[in-house]
C-alpha positions in Angstrom: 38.4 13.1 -34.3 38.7 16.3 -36.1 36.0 18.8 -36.1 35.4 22.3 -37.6 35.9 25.0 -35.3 33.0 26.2 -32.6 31.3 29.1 -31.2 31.6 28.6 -27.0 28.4 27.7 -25.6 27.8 30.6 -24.5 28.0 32.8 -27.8 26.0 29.9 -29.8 23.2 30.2 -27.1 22.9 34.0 -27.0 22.4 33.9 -31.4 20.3 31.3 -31.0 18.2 33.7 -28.7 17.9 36.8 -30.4 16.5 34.2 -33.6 14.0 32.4 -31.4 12.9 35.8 -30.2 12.6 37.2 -34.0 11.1 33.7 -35.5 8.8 32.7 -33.0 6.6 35.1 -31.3 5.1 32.5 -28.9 8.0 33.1 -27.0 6.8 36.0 -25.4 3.9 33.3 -23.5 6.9 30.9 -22.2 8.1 29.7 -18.7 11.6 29.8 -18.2 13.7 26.7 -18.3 17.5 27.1 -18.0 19.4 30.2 -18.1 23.0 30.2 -19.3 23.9 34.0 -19.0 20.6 34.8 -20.7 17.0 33.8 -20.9 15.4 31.5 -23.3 11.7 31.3 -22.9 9.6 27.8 -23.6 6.3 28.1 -25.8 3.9 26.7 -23.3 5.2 24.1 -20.6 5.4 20.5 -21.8 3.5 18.1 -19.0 1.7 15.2 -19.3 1.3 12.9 -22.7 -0.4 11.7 -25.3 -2.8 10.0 -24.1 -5.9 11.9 -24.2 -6.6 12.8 -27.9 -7.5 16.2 -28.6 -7.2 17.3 -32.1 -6.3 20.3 -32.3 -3.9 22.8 -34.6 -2.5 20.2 -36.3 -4.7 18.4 -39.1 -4.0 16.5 -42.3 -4.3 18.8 -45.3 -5.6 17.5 -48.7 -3.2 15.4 -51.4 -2.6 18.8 -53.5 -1.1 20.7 -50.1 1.4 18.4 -49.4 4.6 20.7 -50.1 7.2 21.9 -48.1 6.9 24.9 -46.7 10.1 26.9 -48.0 10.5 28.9 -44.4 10.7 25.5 -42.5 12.3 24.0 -45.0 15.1 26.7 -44.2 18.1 26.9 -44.1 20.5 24.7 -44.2 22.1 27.9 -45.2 21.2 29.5 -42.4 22.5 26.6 -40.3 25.9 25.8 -42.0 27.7 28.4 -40.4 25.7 28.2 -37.0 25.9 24.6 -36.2 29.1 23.3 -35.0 28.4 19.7 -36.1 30.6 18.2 -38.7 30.1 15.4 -40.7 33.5 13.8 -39.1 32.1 14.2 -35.8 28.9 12.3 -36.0 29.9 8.5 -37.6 28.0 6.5 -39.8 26.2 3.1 -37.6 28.5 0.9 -39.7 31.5 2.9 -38.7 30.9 3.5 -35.7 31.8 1.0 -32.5 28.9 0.0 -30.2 29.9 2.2 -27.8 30.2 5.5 -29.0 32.2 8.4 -27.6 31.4 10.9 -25.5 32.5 13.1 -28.5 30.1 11.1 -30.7 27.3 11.7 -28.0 28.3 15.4 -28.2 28.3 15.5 -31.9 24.2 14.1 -31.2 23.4 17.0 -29.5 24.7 19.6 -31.6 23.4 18.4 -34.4 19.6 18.5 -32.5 20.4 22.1 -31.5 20.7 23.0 -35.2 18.7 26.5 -35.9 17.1 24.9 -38.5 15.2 22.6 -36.2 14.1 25.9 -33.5 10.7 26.1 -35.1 7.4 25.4 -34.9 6.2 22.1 -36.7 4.1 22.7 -39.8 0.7 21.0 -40.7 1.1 17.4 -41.0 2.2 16.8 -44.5 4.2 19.8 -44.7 6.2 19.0 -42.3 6.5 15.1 -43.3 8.1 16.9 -46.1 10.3 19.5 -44.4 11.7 16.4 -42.3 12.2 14.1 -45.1 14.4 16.9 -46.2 16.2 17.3 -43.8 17.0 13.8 -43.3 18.3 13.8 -46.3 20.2 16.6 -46.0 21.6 15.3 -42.3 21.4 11.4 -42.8 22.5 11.1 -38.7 19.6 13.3 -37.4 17.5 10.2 -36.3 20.0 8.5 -35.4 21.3 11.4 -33.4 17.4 11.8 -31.6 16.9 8.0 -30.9 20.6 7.3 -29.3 21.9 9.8 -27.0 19.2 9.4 -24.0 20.8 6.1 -23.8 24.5 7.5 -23.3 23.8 11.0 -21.9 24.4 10.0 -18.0 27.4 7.9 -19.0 29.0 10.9 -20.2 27.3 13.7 -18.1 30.2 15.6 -18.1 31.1 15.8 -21.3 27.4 16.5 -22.4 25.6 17.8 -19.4 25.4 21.1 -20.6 24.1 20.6 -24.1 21.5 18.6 -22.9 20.3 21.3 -20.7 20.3 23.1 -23.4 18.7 21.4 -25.9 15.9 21.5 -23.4 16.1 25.2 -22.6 15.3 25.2 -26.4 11.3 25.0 -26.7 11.3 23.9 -30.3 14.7 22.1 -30.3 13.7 19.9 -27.9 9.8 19.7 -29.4 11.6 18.4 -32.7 13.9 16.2 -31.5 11.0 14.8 -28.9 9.1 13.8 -32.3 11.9 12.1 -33.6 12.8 10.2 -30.5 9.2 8.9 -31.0 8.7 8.2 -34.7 12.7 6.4 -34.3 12.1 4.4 -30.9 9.0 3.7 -31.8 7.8 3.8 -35.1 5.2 0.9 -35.0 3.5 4.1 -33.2 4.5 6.9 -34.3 6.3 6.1 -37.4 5.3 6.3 -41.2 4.6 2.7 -41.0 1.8 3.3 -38.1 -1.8 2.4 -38.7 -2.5 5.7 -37.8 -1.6 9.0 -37.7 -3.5 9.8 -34.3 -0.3 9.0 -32.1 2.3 11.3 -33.7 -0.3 14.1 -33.6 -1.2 13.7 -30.3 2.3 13.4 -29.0 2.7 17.4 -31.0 -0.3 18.6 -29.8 0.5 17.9 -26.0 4.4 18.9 -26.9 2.6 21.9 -28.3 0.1 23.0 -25.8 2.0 22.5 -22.9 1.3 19.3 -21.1 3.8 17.5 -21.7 7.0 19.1 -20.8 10.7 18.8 -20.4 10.0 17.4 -16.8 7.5 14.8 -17.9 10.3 13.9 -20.5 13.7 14.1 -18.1 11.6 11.8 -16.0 10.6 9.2 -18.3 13.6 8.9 -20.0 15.8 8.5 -16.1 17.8 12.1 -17.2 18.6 12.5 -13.5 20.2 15.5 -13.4 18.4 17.7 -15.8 15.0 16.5 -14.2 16.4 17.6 -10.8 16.9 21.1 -11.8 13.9 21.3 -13.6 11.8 20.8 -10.0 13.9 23.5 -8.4 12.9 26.1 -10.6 10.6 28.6 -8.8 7.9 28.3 -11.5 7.8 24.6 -11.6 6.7 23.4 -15.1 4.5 20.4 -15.0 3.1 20.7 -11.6 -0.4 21.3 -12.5 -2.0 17.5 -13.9 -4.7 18.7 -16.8 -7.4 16.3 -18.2 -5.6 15.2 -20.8 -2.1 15.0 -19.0 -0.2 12.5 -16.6 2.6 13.7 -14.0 5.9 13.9 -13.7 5.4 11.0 -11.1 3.9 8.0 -13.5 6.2 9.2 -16.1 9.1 8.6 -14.1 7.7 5.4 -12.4 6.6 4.4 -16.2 9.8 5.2 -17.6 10.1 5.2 -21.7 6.8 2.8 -21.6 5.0 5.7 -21.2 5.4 6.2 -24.6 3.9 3.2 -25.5 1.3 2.7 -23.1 0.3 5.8 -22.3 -2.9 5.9 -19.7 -4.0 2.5 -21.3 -5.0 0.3 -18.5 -5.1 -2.4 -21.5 -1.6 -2.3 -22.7 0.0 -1.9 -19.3 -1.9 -5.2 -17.7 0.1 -6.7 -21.3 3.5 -5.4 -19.9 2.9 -4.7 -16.3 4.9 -7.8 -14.6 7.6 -8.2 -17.0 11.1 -7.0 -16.8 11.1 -3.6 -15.3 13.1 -1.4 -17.3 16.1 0.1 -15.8 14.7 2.7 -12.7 18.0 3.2 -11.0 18.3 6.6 -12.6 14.6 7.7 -12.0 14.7 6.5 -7.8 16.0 10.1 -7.0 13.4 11.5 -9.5 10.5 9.6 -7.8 11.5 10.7 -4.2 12.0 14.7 -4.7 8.8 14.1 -7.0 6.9 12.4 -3.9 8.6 15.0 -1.5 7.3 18.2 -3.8 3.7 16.7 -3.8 4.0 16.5 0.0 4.9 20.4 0.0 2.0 21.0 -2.7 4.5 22.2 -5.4 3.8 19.6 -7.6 0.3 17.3 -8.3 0.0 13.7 -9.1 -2.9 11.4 -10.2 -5.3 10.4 -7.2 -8.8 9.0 -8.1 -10.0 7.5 -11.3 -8.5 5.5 -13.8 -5.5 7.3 -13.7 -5.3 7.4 -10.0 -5.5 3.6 -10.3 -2.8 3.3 -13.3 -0.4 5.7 -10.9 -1.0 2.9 -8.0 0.1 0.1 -10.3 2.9 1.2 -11.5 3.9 2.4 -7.6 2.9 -0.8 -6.7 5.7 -2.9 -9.7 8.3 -0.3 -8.7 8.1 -1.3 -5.3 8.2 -5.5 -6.0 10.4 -5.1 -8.7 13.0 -2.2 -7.8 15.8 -1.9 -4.0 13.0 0.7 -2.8 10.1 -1.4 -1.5 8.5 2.3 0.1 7.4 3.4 -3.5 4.3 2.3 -3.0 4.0 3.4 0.6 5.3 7.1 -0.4 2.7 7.1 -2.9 -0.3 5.6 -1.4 0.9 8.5 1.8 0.7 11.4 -0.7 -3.4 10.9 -1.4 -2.9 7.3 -4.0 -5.9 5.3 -4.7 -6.3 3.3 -1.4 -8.9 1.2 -3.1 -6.5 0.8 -5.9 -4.2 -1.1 -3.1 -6.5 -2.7 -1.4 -7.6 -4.7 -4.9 -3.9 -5.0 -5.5 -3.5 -6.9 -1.9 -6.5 -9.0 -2.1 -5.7 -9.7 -5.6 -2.5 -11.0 -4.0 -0.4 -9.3 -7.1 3.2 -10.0 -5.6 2.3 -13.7 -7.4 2.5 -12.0 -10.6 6.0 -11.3 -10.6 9.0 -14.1 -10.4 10.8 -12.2 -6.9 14.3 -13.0 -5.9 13.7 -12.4 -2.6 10.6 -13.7 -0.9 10.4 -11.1 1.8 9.6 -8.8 -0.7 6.0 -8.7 -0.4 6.4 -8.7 3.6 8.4 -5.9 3.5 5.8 -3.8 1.0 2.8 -5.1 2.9 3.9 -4.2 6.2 5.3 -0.6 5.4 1.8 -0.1 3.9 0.7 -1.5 7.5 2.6 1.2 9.1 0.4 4.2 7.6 -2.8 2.3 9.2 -1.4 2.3 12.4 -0.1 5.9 12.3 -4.0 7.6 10.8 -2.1 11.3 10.9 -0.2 10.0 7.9 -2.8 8.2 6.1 -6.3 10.1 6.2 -8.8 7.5 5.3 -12.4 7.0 5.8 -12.8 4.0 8.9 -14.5 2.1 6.2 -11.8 2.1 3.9 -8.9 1.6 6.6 -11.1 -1.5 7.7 -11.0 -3.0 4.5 -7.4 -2.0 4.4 -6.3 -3.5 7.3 -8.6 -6.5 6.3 -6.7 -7.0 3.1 -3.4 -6.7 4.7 -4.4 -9.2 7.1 -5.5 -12.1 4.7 -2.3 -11.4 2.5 -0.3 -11.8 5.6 -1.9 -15.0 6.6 -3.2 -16.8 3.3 0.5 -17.5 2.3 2.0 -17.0 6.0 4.0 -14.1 5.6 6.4 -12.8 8.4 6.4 -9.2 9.5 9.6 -7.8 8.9 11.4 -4.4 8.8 11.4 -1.5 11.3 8.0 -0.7 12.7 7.8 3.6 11.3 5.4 5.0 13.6 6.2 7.6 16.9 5.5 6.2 20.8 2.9 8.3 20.5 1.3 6.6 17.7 2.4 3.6 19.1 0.1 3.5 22.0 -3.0 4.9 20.3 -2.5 2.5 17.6 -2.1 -0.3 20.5 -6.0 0.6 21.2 -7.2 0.7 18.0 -6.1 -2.6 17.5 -7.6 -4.3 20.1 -11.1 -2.4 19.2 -10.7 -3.2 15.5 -9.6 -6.7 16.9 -7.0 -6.7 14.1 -4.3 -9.4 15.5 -2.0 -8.4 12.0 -1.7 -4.7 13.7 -0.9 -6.1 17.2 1.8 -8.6 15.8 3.0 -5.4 13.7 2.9 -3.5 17.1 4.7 -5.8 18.7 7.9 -5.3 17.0 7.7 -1.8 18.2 10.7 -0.8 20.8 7.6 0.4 23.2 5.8 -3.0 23.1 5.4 -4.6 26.5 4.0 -8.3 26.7 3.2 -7.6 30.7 2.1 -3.7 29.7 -0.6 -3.2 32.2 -4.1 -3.1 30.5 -5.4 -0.7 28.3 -8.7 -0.1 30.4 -6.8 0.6 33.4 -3.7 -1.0 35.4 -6.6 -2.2 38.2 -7.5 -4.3 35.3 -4.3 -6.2 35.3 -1.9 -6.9 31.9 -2.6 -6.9 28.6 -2.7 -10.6 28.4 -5.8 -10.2 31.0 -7.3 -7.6 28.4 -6.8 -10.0 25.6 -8.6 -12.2 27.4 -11.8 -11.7 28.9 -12.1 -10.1 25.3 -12.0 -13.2 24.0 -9.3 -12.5 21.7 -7.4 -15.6 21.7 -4.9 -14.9 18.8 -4.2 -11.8 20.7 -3.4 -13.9 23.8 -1.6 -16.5 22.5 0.7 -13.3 20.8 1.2 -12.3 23.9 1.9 -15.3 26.0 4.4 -16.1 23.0 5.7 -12.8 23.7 6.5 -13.4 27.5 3.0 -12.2 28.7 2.8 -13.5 32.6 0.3 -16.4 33.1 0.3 -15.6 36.4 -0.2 -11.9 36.9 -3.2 -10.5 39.0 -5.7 -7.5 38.6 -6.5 -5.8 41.4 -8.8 -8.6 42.4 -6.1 -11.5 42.6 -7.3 -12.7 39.1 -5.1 -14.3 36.5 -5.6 -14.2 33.1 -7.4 -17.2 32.7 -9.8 -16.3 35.2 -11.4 -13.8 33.5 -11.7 -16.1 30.5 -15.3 -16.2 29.2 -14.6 -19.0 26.1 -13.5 -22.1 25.3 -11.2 -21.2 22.4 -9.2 -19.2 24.8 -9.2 -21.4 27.4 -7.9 -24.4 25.5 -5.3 -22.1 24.1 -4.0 -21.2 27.4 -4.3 -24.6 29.5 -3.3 -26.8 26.8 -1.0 -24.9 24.6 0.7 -22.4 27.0 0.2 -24.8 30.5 -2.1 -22.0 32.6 -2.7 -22.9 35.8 -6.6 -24.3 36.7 -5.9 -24.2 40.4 -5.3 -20.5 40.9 -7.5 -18.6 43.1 -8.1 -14.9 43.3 -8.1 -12.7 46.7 -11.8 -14.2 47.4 -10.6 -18.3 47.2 -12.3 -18.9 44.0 -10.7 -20.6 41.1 -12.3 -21.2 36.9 -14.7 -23.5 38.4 -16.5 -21.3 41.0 -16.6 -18.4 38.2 -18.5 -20.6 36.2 -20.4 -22.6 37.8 -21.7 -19.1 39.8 -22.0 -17.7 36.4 -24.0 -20.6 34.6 -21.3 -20.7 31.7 -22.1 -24.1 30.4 -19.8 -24.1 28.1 -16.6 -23.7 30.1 -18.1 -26.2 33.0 -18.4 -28.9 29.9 -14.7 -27.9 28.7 -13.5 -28.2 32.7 -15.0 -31.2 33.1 -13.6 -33.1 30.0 -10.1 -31.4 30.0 -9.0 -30.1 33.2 -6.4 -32.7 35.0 -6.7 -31.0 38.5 -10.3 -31.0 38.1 -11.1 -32.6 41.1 -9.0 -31.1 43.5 -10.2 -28.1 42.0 -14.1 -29.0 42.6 -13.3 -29.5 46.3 -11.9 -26.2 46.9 -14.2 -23.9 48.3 -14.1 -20.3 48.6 -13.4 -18.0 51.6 -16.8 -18.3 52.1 -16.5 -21.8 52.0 -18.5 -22.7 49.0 -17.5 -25.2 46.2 -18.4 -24.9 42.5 -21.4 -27.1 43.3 -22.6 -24.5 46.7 -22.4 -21.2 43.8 -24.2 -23.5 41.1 -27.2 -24.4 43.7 -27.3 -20.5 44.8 -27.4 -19.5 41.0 -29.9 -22.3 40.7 -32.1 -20.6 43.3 -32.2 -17.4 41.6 -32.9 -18.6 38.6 -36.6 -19.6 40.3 -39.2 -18.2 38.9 -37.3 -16.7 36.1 -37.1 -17.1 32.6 -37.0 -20.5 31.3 -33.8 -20.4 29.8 -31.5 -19.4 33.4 -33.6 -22.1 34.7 -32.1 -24.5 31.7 -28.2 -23.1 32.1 -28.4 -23.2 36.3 -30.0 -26.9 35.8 -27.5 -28.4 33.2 -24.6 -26.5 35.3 -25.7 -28.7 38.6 -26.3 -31.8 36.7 -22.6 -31.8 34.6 -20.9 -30.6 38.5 -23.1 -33.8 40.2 -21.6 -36.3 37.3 -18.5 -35.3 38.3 -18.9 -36.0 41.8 -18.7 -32.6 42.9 -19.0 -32.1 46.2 -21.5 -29.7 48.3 -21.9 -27.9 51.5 -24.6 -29.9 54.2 -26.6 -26.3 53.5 -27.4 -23.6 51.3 -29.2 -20.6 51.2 -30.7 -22.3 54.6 -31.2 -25.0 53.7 -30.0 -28.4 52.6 -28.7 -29.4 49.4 -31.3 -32.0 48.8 -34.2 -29.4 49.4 -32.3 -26.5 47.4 -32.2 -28.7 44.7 -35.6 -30.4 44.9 -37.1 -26.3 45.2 -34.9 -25.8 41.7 -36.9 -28.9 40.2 -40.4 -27.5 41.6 -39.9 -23.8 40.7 -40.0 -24.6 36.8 -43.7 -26.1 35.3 -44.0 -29.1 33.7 -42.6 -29.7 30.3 -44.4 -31.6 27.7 -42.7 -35.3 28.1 -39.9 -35.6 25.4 -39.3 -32.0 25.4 -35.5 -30.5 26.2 -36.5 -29.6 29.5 -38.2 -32.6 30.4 -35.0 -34.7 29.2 -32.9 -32.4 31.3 -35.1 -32.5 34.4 -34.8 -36.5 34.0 -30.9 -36.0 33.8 -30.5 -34.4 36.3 -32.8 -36.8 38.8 -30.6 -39.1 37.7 -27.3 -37.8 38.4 -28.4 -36.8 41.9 -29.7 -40.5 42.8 -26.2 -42.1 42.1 -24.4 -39.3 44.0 -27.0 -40.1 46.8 -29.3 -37.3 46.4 -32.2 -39.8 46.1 -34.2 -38.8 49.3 -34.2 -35.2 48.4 -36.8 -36.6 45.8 -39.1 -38.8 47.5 -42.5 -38.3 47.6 -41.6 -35.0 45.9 -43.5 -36.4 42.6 -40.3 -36.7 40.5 
């Protein structure tokens, strides 16, 4: 391709200085974007959209103002001498392949860098003029604004530099920013649009500097240039205005932002189909993420844009290689209630995934920042309902935990409490994948109080228990007073967990001689006597064994019976039903107790409670029991006793 001869880069940039700085006296207000041996100074800084209408400088002027104004309309005198673009370099659509050349590409640029297009757009009509004009005068300028994004990082090298300078240019890269939108998108912001409120808005955030190169490098993936925009001292962008989004949801909305903008309505349209291409904008995201960490740079945190930002976190992460988008965002302040409707909404189901870990592996980095509060600082009402969400998503479609657990060992064991307080068995399983996780840890009340399995337990936790057991938790460890875990159980659901599921042992005994059924029968737990009686296999070698003391299960039921004299009618109910389930199981009993037989000790538990009304529970239960103690032979403790 031949082309005329061109100024270096460097000469073109310094003339196209000195007429920015005698055209356009807003100049003097500007932040400084790129600097190529000089200094080229942006209007206002460019950052955040379209999306929040504010009419400002730019209005429609009446039918009979519509001409071109003849300054704007300038120059393609001025610019025949100053652009380097030829009409050989740039080639027709029909001639050209579908791929063009880098030197087609370059041709783009240059052609968007022409002086004539450094200025300030005119009113609305005027300008519609002064572009139609110069359209016709460059018949590849749209062309040219709609089609190098999509090339520039294919040919970085060849083009990198113009591109930086085109956005070093403030009203280069404003004009060619208006005509990437009325071309890509001119349903919107074309002519043809409904309305003209979308092209305007677009200029007046161009304009007044919230909506800048940043917010545009990032949208459109431009890697490179967006990188070296967020190492500038004076970041542009970093401050997020009423009307403006960040850098961050541009980049995680990619061109859609343009499209979309902040409307919760047109993104739910859009929001789980195909993602557009984010490979470019992954490195933009992160050093986004890491300069809101180091307070260089704001993103959206409450409100409906907060809750936009955690959507389109929450489809980069399910639909993109970097499931911690969602995390890293949700870290750096995000909406947590925004996530939590996500999780309970079960959203993953919206999108068709590959890989079915995917939500496992989102759900249980999210997991991560509960059990680590330093990195997530959330009210305990809202990290309840967190974890709470977490934990039916998990379960409701039996997801597996997966990936590395990223919390310290310091973290680890504080989180290890908080999960048996919150009795969150989602955060233990979690925990348990952590290097520092020991099934036969001793308790977290205190190693006199045996294992965590024995913690688990008498807390009632059976989930947490069975976790454990399944983990290699010791069935038969001992606190400091000989006790195994399942004799410091306190409820059925536990019990049956670890006697019939996990085989725990009925017949152990602690330092004292007494086994499950001397705990509860001294303790009047009905319910685990009924479970004993109609599930345990050794039950009656185990009601025969009697303490150091030499008392059976019965010998502690008839003591607890005693007490219960005189007392409140309901330990006089428990200590009654206790005796009468041990007596139909032919529990045996020592010849005396408390002093005195077993006949009279039970006959004294009979006459130390009133009379019931006939048909009441207690009267049923007094009958019960008379009549499990006649077939055991208890009969004469009864006679002539009135019963």
């Amino acid at each position: 391709m031949i082309s005329a001869p061109r100024e270096t880069l460097e000469g073109l940039f310094r003339r196209e200085t000195l007429l920015i700085t005698l055209r356009l006296p807003l100049e003097s207000q500007c932040a400084n974007y790129y600097s190529l041996n000089c200094t080229v100074h942006c209007p206002a800084q460019i950052s955040g959209p379209m999306f929040f209408s504010s009419r400002s400088m730019l209005t429609e002027t009446r039918d009979g103002e519509r001409i071109a104004n003849p300054e704007s309309d300038a120059s393609t005198e001025d610019s025949d001498d100053q652009s380097s673009v030829t009409a050989s370099d740039i080639q027709s659509p029909d001639a050209m392949a579908d791929q063009p050349s880098a030197q087609v590409v370059e041709a783009w640029l240059r052609l968007l860098l022409d002086p004539a297009m450094n200025r300030e757009p005119e009113e609305f009509y005027l300008e519609r003029n002064v572009l139609r004009k110069y359209r016709q005068a460059h018949p590849e300028y749209s062309k040219a604004a709609r089609s190098w994004p999509l090339y520039a990082i294919q040919y970085w090298d060849t083009v990198g530099p113009i591109v930086k300078e085109l956005f070093a240019r403030p009203f280069n890269c404003m004009q060619w920013a208006l005509e990437y939108a009325r071309e890509t998108y001119p349903d919107i912001y074309g002519p043809q649009s409904t309305s003209n409120d979308a092209i305007l808005d677009l200029t007046d955030v161009l304009y007044d500097g919230t909506f800048t190169p940043l917010h545009i490098s990032a949208a459109l993936g431009l890697e490179p240039v967006c990188l070296e925009l967020m190492e500038k001292t004076e970041l542009s962008g970093a401050l997020v205005c009423e009307r403006a989004v960040s850098p961050l949801m541009c980049a995680l909305a990619g061109p859609e932002i343009f499209t979309c903008g902040t409307s919760q309505e047109k993104w739910d349209k859009v929001m789980s189909s195909e993602y557009p291409e984010l490979g470019p904008r992954l490195p933009v995201i992160r050093r986004l993420l890491e300069l809101h960490r180091q307070k260089r740079i704001l993103h959206e945190l409450t409100g409906p844009k907060g809750r936009l930002l955690m959507d389109l976190a929450f489809r980069a992460s399910v639909l993109t290689p970097d499931h911690s988008l969602l995390k890293l965002v949700l870290q750096g302040g995000g909406d947590v209630k925004a996530v939590i409707d996500l999780i309970l909404d079960d959203e993953f189901i919206s999108y068709e995934l590959p890989d079915p870990t995917t939500p496992s592996e989102i759900l249980s980095s999210i997991l991560d920042l509960v059990l680590a509060p330093s990195k997530l600082n959330l009210v305990e009402t809202d990290r309840q309902f967190l974890i709470s969400a977490i934990q039916d998503a998990f379960l409701r479609r039996d997801r597996e935990i997966i990936g590395q657990v990223d919390i310290t060992d310091t973290e680890f064991h504080e989180a290890l409490k908080d999960a048996f307080l919150d009795d969150s068995i989602i955060c233990l399983r979690r925990l348990m994948q952590h290097p520092c996780f020991d099934p036969n840890a001793p308790s977290l009340t205190g190693v006199a109080n045996g294992t965590l399995l024995h913690h688990a337990v008498c807390d009632g936790l059976a989930l947490f228990a069975d976790a454990i057991v399944g983990a290699g938790g010791n069935l038969d460890a001992r606190d400091h007073m000989g006790r195994t875990p399942l004799l410091v159980c306190n409820d059925t659901e536990t019990l049956s967990m670890l006697v019939m599921e996990h085989g725990a042992n009925t017949t152990a005994v602690d330092h004292e001689g007494r086994n499950l059924w001397h705990y509860a029968a001294a303790t009047m737990d009905i319910p685990l006597i009924m479970w004993l009686a109609g599930h345990d296999s050794r039950k009656h070698e185990n009601l025969k064994t009697a303490t150091n003391e030499g008392d059976t299960p019965l010998d502690l039921a008839l003591k607890s019976g005693l007490e219960s004299v005189g007392h409140h009618e309901t330990a006089w109910v428990d200590s009654t039903t206790v005796i009468q389930v041990l007596i139909s199981n032919n529990a045996p009993c020592a010849e005396e107790v408390e002093g005195m037989s077993a006949q009279d000790a039970m006959a004294k538990i009979l006459e130390g409670q009133e009379r019931e009304q006939p048909g009441s529970d207690a009267a049923l239960l007094r009958e019960l029991f008379i009549t499990a103690a006649n077939r055991q032979g208890y009969d004469e403790a009864f006679s002539g006793r009135g019963f």
